[in-house]
VOVO-893284 format. One record per residue (C-alpha): residue in one letter; x, y, z. Coordinates in steps of 0.2 Angstrom, whole numbers, padded with zeros to 4 digits, always signed. Layout:
// residues N
AXYZ
...
//
This chain:
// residues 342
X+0000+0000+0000
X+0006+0018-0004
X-0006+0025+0008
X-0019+0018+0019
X-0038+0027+0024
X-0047+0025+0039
X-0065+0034+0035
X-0073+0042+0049
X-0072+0034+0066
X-0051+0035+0071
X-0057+0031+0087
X-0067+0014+0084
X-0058-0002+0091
X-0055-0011+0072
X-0050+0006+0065
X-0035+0005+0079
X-0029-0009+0074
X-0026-0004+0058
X-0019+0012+0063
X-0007+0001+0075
X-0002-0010+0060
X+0002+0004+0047
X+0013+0013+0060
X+0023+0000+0064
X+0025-0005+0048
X+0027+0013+0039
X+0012+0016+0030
X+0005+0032+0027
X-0011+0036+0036
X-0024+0047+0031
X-0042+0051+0038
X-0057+0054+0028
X-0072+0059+0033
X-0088+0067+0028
X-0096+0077+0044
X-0089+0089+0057
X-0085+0077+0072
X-0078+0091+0083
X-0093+0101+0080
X-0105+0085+0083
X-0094+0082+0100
X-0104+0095+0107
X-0121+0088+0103
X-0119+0068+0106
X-0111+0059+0117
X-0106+0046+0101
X-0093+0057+0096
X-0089+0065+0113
X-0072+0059+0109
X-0069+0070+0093
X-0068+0083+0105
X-0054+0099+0095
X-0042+0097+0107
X-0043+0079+0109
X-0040+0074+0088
X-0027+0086+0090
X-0017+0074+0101
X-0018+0060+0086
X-0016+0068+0071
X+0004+0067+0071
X-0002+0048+0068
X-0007+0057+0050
X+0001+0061+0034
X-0016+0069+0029
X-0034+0071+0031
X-0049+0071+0016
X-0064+0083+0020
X-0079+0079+0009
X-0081+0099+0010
X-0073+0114+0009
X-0080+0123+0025
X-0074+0106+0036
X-0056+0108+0027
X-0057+0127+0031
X-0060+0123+0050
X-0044+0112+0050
X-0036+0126+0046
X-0045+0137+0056
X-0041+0126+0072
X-0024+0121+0068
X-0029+0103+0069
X-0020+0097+0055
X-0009+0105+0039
X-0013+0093+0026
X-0030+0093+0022
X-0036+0088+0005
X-0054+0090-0002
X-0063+0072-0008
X-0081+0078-0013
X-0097+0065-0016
X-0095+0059-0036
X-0109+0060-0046
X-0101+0048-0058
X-0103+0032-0053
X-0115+0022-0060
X-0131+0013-0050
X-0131-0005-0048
X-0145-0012-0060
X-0160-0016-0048
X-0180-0016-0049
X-0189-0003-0042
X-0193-0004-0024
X-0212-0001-0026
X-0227-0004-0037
X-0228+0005-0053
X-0240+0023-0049
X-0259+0021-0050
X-0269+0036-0057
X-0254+0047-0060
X-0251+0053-0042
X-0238+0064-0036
X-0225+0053-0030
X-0212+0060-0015
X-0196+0050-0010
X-0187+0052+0008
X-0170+0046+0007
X-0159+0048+0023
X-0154+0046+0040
X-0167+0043+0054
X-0161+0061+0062
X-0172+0068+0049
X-0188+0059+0051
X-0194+0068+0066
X-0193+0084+0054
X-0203+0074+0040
X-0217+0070+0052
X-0218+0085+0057
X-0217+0098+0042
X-0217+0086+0026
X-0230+0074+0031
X-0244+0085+0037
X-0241+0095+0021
X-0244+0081+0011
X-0260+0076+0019
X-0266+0091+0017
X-0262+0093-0001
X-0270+0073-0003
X-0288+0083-0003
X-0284+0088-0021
X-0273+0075-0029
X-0266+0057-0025
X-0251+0058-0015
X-0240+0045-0011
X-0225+0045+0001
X-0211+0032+0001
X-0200+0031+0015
X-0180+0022+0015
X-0174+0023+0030
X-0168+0015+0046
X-0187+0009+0055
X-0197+0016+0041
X-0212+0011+0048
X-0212+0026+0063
X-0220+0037+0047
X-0237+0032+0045
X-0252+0041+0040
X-0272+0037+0038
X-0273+0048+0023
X-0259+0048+0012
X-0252+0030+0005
X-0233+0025+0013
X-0222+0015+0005
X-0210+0009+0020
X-0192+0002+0011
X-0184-0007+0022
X-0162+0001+0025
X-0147-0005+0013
X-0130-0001+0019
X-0125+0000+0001
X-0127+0016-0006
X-0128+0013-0024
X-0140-0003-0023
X-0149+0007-0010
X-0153+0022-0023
X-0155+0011-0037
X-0172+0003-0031
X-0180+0021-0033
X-0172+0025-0053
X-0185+0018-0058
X-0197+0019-0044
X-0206+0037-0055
X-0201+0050-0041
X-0207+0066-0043
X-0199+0076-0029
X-0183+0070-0016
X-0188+0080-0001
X-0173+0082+0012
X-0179+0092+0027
X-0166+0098+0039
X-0159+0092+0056
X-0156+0104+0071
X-0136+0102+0070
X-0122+0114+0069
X-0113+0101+0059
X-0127+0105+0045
X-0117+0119+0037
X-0103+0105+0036
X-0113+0093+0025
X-0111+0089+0008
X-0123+0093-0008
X-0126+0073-0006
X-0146+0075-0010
X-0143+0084-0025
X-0133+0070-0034
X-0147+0059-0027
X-0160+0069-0034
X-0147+0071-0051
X-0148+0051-0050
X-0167+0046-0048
X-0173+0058-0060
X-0183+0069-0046
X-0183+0087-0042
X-0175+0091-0026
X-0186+0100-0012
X-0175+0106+0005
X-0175+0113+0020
X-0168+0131+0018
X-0153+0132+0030
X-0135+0127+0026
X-0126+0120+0015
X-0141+0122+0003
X-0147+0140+0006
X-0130+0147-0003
X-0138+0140-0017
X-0154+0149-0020
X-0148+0159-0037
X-0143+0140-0045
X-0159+0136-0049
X-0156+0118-0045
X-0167+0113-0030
X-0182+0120-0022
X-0181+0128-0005
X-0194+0129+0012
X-0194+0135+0028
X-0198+0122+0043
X-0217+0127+0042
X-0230+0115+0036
X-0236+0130+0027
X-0220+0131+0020
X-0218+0114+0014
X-0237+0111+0009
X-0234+0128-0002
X-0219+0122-0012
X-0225+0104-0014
X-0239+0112-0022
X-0231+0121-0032
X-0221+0104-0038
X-0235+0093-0039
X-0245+0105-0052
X-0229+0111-0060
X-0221+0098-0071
X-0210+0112-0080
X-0203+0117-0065
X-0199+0098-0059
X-0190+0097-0076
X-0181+0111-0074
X-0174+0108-0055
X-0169+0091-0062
X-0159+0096-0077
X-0150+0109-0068
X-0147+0098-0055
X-0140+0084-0066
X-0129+0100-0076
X-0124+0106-0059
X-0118+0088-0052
X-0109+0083-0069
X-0098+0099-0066
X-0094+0099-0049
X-0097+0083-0042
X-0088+0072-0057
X-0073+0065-0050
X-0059+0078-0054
X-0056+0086-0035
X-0055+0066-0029
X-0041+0063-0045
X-0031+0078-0038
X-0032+0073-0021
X-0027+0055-0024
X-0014+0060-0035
X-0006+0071-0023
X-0005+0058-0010
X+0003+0045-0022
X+0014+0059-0027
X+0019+0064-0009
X+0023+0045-0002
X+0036+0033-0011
X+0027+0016-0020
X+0035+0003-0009
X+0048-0008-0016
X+0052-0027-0017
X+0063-0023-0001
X+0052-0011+0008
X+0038-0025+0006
X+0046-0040+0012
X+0052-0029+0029
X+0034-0024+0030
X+0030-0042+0029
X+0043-0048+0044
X+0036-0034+0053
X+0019-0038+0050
X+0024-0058+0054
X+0031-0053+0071
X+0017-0040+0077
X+0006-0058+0073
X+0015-0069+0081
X+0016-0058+0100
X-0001-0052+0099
X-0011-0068+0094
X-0002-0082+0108
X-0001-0093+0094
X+0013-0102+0105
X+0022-0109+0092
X+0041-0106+0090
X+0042-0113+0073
X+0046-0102+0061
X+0035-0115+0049
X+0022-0117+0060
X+0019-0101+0065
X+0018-0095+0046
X+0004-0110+0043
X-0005-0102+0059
X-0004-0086+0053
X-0011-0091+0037
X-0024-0104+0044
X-0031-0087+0058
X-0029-0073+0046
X-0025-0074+0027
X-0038-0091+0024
X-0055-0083+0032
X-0049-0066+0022
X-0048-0075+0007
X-0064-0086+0010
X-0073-0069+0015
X-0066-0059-0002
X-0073-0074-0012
X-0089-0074-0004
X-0093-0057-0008
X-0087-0059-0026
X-0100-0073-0027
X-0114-0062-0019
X-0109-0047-0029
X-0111-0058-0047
//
């Protein structure tokens, strides 16, 4: 490995272990990730460890650190946390696994609305989005599908849920909506200061499924009121019920949103910030040689052999342990995924 890449937690058990095996044997470190922990260490307790000054104390353990925005690279700077910090945007780029859709095909044309994210953002769909769209039910069909983790908290006696059960993988995950005839991607906000932090994420989702995208308006998403590629409400059922509205009757304007969306996404979001970032960390650490590889590997052999009691002073048995604990349920655990994936 050139470099390696621990994404998100730096403080989660596996992830140390990693981070133990690439500095003894020399690896380059780097941290991605895609939310402001030092601001969320303030708010939960689940990152209570992420705390500015505490990070601090770790990152000489890294060459580097990818932001998936420019305002979290901008408050490592500001903070002094760390002085190599490279951007590594969403990519729009990537294409969807090939899946059916998620729910039936639409009956009598109704206005269908998608909710695609985290359960932190349900409480604000029950709230603002759900009553809005019962309200507007009294004049067209409305139907609301909802993929997330326990989607079955959102129910409603008036407007028809379509509960999709979570997918940890991304792309399959929004592939069962491509062709699923979503109207509108609503993304209502949660009450965080990391907000301001996050990524443009439901636009390339929105760009992907073919829908208009309707948000909260606060940060990141409220800089973007003159792009013309997304469609903006206060937290206010009137709010909401208002712009749906205006969506539903408004095919035009859905058409619009999308295609700027999918224009906006193809420019900024296609792959070329990640290529220069990569690149500059391949061009910043030395590809390891035949010699550097084999020290690696008597390193990594000997950091085995003390921390897994494998009591065997054999230099031939401890290389068939090593292989029978490590390398054979690695293998066995590749080739099973390979076989799920085809």
């Amino acid at each position: 490995a050139t470099a390696l890449i621990i994404v998100r937690e730096i403080f989660d058990r596996n992830n140390q272990i990693w981070i133990d095996l690439a500095k003894k044997t020399n690896v380059p470190i780097y941290w991605f990730i895609d939310d402001n922990f030092m601001v969320l260490a303030a708010e939960s307790n689940e990152y209570s460890m992420y705390r500015t000054n505490n990070v601090k104390k770790f990152m000489h353990l890294f060459d580097g650190v990818l932001t998936s925005t420019e305002a979290i690279q901008q408050y490592f700077y500001d903070q002094k946390i760390h002085n190599n910090v490279l951007v590594y945007p969403p990519i729009s780029t990537l294409p969807l696994k090939h899946r059916d859709s998620a729910v039936p095909p639409k009956e009598n044309n109704s206005f269908r609305v998608l909710f695609f994210g985290g359960p932190h953002r349900l409480k604000s769909l029950k709230k603002f989005i759900l009553p809005a769209l019962e309200e507007l039910s009294s004049e067209i069909d409305v139907e609301l599908i909802v993929g997330s983790k326990q989607p079955e908290l959102v129910t409603s006696n008036v407007v028809t849920i379509h509960h999709v059960s979570f997918e940890s993988d991304y792309r399959l995950a929004l592939s069962r909506f491509v062709n699923a005839d979503i109207d509108v991607l609503v993304h209502p906000s949660t009450r965080t200061h990391n907000a301001p932090y996050k990524t443009l994420n439901a636009l390339i989702n929105a760009h992907k499924i073919g829908a208009a995208l309707a948000v909260s308006d606060i940060p990141p998403f409220s800089d973007f009121h003159k792009a013309g590629i997304m469609a903006f409400a206060e937290d206010s059922v009137a709010a909401w019920l208002t712009i749906l509205k205006e969506l539903a009757h408004n095919d035009e304007k859905r058409g619009s949103l999308n295609k700027a969306a999918s224009h906006y996404c193809k420019k900024y979001f296609d792959g070329t910030v990640n290529e220069t970032s990569i690149t500059s960390i391949l061009n910043k650490h030395r590809t390891p040689d035949t010699n550097e590889i084999n020290r690696r590997w008597r390193v990594l052999i000997e950091y085995l052999a003390l921390n897994s009691q494998l009591g065997s002073s054999s230099p031939k048995q401890l290389l068939k342990n090593i292989e029978r604990k490590y390398f054979r349920p690695f293998l066995k655990s590749v080739k099973k995924k390979l076989m799920k994936e085809n």
